[in-house]
C-alpha positions in Angstrom: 22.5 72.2 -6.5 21.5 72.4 -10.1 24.9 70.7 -11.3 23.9 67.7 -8.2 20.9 67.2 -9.8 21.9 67.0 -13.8 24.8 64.3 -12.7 21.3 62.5 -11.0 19.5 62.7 -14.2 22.2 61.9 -16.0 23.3 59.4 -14.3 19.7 57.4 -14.2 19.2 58.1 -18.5 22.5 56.5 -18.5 21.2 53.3 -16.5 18.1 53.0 -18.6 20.3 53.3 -22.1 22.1 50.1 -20.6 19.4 48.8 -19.6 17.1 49.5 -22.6 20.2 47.9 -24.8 20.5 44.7 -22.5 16.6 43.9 -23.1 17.1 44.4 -26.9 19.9 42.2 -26.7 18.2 39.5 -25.0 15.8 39.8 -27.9 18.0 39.3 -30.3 17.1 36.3 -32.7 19.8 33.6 -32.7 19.8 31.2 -35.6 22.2 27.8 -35.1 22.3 24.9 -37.3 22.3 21.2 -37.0 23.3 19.3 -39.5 23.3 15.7 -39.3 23.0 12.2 -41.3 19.7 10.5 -40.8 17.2 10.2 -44.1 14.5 12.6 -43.9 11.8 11.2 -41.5 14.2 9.0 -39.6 13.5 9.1 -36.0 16.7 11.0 -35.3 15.4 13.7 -38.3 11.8 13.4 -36.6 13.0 14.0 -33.3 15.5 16.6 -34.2 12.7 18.8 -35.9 10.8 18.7 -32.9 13.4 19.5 -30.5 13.7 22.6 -32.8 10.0 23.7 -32.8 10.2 23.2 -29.2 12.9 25.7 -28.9 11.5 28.3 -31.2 8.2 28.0 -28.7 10.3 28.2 -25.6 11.9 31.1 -26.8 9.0 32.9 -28.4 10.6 32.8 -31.6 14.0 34.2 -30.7 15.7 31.1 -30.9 15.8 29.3 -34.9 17.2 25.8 -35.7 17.6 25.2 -39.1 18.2 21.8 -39.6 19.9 20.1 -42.5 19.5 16.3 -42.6 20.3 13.6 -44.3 24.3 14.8 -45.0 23.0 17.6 -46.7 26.2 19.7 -44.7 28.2 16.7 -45.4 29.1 12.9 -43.8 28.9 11.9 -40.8 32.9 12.9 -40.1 33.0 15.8 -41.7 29.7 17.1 -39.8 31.6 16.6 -36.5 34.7 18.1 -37.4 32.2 20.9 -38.8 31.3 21.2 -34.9 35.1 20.6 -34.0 36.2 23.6 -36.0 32.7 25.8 -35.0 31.5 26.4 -38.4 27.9 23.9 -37.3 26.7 24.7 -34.2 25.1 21.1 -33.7 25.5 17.7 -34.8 24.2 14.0 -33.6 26.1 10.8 -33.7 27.5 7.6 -31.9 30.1 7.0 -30.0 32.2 4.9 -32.6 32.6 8.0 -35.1 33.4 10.5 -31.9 36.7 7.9 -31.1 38.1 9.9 -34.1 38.9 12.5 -31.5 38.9 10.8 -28.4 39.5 6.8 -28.8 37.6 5.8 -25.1 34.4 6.9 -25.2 33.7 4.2 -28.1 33.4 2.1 -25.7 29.7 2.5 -25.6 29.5 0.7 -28.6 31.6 -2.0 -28.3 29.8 -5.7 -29.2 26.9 -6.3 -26.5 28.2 -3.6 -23.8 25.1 -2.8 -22.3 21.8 -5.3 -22.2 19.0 -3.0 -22.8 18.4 0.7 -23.0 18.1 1.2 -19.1 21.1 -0.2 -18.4 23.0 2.0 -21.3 21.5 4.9 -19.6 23.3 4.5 -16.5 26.2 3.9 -18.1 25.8 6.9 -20.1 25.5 8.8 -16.6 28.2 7.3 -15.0 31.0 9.0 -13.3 33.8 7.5 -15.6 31.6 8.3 -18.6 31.6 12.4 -17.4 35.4 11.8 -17.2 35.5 10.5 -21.0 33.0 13.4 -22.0 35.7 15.9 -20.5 38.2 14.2 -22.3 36.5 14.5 -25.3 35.9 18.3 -25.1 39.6 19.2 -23.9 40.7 17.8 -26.9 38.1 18.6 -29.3 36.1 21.1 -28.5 33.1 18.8 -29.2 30.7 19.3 -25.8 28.1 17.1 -25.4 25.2 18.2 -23.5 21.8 16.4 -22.8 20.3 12.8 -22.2 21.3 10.8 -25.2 19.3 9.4 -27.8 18.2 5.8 -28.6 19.7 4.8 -31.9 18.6 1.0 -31.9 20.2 -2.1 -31.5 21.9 -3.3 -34.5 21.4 -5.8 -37.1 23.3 -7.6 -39.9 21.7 -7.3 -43.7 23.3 -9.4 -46.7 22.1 -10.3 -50.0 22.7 -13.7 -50.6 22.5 -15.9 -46.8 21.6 -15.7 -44.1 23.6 -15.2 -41.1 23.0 -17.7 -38.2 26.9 -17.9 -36.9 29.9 -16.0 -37.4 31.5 -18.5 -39.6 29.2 -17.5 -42.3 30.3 -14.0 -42.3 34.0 -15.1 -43.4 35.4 -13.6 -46.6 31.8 -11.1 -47.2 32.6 -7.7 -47.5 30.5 -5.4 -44.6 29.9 -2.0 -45.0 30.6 -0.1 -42.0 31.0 3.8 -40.6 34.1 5.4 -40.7 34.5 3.9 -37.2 37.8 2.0 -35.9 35.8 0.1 -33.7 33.6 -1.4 -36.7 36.6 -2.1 -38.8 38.1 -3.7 -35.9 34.1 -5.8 -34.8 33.9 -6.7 -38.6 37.2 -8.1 -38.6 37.1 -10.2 -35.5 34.1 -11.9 -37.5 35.9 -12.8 -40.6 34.1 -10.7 -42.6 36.0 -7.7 -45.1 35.4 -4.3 -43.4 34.2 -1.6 -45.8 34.2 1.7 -44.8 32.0 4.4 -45.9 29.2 7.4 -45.3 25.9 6.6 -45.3 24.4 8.3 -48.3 26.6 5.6 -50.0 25.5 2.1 -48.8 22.3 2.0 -50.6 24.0 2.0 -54.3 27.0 0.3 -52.9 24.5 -2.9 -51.9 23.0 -2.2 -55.1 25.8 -3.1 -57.2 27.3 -5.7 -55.2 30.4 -3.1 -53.8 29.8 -4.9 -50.8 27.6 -8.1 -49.5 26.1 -6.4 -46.4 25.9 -4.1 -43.9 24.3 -3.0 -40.5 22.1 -1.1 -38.7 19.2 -0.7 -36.4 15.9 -1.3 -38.1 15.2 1.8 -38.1 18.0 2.8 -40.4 17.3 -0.4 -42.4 14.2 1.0 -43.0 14.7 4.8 -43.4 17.7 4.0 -46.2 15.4 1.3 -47.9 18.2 -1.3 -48.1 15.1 -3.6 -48.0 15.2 -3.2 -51.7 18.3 -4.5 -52.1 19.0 -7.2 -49.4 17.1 -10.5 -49.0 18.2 -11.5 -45.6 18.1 -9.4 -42.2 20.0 -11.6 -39.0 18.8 -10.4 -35.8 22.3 -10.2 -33.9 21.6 -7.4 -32.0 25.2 -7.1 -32.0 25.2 -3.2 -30.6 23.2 -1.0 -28.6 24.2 2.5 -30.1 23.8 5.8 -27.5 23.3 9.3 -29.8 24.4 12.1 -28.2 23.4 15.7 -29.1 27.4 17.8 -29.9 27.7 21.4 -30.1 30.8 23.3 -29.9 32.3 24.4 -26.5 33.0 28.3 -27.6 29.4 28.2 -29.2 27.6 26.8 -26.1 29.7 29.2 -23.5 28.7 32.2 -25.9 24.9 31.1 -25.0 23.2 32.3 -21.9 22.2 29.8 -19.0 18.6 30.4 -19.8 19.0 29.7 -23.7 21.2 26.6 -22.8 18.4 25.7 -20.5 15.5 26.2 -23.5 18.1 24.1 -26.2 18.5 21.7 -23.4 14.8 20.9 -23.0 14.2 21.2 -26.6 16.4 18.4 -27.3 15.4 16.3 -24.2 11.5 16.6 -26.1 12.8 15.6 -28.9 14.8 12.6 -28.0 11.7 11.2 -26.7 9.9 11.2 -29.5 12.8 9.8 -31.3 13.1 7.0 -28.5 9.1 6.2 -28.4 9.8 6.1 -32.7 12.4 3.6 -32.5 11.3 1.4 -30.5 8.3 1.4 -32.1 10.3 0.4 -35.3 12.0 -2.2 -33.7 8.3 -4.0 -32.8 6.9 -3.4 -36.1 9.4 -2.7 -38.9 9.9 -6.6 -39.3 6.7 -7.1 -40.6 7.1 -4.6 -43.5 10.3 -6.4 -44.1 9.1 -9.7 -44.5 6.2 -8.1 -46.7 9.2 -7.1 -48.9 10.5 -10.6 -49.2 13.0 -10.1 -46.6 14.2 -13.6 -45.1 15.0 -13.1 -41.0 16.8 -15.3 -38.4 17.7 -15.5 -35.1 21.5 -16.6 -35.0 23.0 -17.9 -32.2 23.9 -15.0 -30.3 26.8 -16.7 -27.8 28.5 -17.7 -31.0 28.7 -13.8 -31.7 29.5 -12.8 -27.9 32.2 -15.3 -27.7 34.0 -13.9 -31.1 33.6 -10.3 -30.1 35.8 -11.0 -27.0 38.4 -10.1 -28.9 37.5 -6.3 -29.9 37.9 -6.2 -25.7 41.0 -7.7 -25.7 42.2 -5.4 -28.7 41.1 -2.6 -27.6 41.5 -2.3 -23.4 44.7 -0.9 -23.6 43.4 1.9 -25.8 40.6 2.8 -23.6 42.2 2.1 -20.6 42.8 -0.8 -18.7 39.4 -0.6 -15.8 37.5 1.6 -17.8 34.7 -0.8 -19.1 34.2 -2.1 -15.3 34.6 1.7 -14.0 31.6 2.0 -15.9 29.8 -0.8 -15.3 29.7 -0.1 -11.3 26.7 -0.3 -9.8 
């Protein structure tokens, strides 16, 4: 009897070690960083570092995200490859620089894809899109995970005209990201493609490297090429989707409730960095034409018609019916 009854007790200290341990673990403190890009106070920064207080709330503290902006960690490609390899837990960008691993899914920036934010969304959400994220993550180990982020619609900056039709882009060297699709959008144009991170382009417009560039306003803004360039062309050319990357192993070694408080974190902060940059995009102009900036409205079907052929070049690469797969209602 007295045996029966010391297995008992044993038995019942050895389900409260195990449980005792399994509460301390769930206490644990996790700390992850997220490196990305964006200038310091850019609405992808802003949003970011909210998303991150967020989580730190959700999780009473348990959950840290130290965030390093502004390439800090390094550019734009090496930060994903960074999440690639699983040495950066998190990282934001477009779906130009994440062809580097899986060509397809840049076609969410190809020239005038979707026609507003709304429409992208869907797109984003579509079934062929969750087939292209799949892709992306058997190959890569790059998982993306939330709602993406509003990056802006796209503009071109030179220095010396302005740019009301594609013919005057011929011969001017554009800086672009380390993105085939650019290369290949800037080249349809006429103009000389010139690759590059972004800590870069401000001293490279500087010192006449290269005649121009683009970007949402927002960017514009946030890397102060107002300084250097005299004329912003409202082409609207792009509509980038951001997406919020972690690494598959890092994101399975999570539990579903921390997944679930990252998740929401970064869904709070991509709306603050939506509500920012669309703010930009209504009131950033004025500032630049307080800065001398010259800006025109070109003649957008000119531009529509000559990026045709980044379809044409490309459709094979992404797959014959995947930009109408997409676009299904």
């Amino acid at each position: 009897m007295f045996l029966k009854i010391n297995k008992i007790l044993t038995s019942i200290l050895l389900s409260l070690s195990i449980l005792t341990f399994s509460c301390l673990s769930q206490e644990k403190k996790i700390t992850l960083k997220f490196g990305h890009f964006a200038p310091i106070n850019h609405p992808i920064d802003v949003g970011i570092k909210k998303a991150a207080e967020e989580i730190k709330k959700l999780s009473n503290g348990r959950i840290i995200i130290n965030v390093f902006p502004a390439s800090q960690l390094g550019n734009n490609k090496e930060l994903v490859q960074q999440v690639s390899d699983g040495s950066l837990e998190f990282v934001t960008d477009g779906a130009g620089m994440l062809a580097n691993w899986h060509k397809p899914i840049e076609v969410f920036e190809a020239p005038f894809f979707a026609k507003d934010w709304n429409t992208m969304k869907k797109f984003t959400s579509s079934v062929a899109a969750k087939k292209l994220y799949s892709d992306l993550e058997a190959k890569s180990n790059l998982k993306i995970i939330g709602e993406p982020w509003y990056y802006g619609v796209r503009h071109f900056t030179t220095k010396n005209k302005s740019i009301i039709n594609p013919d005057d882009l011929k011969g001017l060297k554009i800086r672009v990201p380390q993105s085939p699709l650019f290369i290949d959008m800037i080249s349809s144009l006429g103009a000389i493609p010139t690759p590059m991170p972004f800590p870069e382009v401000y001293v490279a417009l500087q010192t006449n490297l290269v005649d121009g560039q683009e970007n949402p306003v927002g960017t514009i803004n946030a890397g102060k090429f107002q300084e250097v360039q005299k004329h912003l062309s409202l082409t609207g050319h792009i509509m980038s989707p951001f997406w919020m990357i972690t690494n598959t192993k890092v994101w399975n070694s999570l539990t579903k409730i921390d997944q679930e408080i990252i998740l929401k974190g970064f869904n709070s902060g991509g709306i603050i960095n939506n509500e920012l940059t669309f703010k930009g995009e209504k009131e950033l102009l004025d500032k630049f034409k307080t800065a001398g900036m010259t800006i025109s409205t070109p003649n957008i079907d000119l531009f529509q018609d000559k990026m045709k052929k980044v379809y044409q070049n490309n459709e094979e690469k992404w797959g014959k019916n995947l930009v109408s797969e997409i676009r299904k209602k």
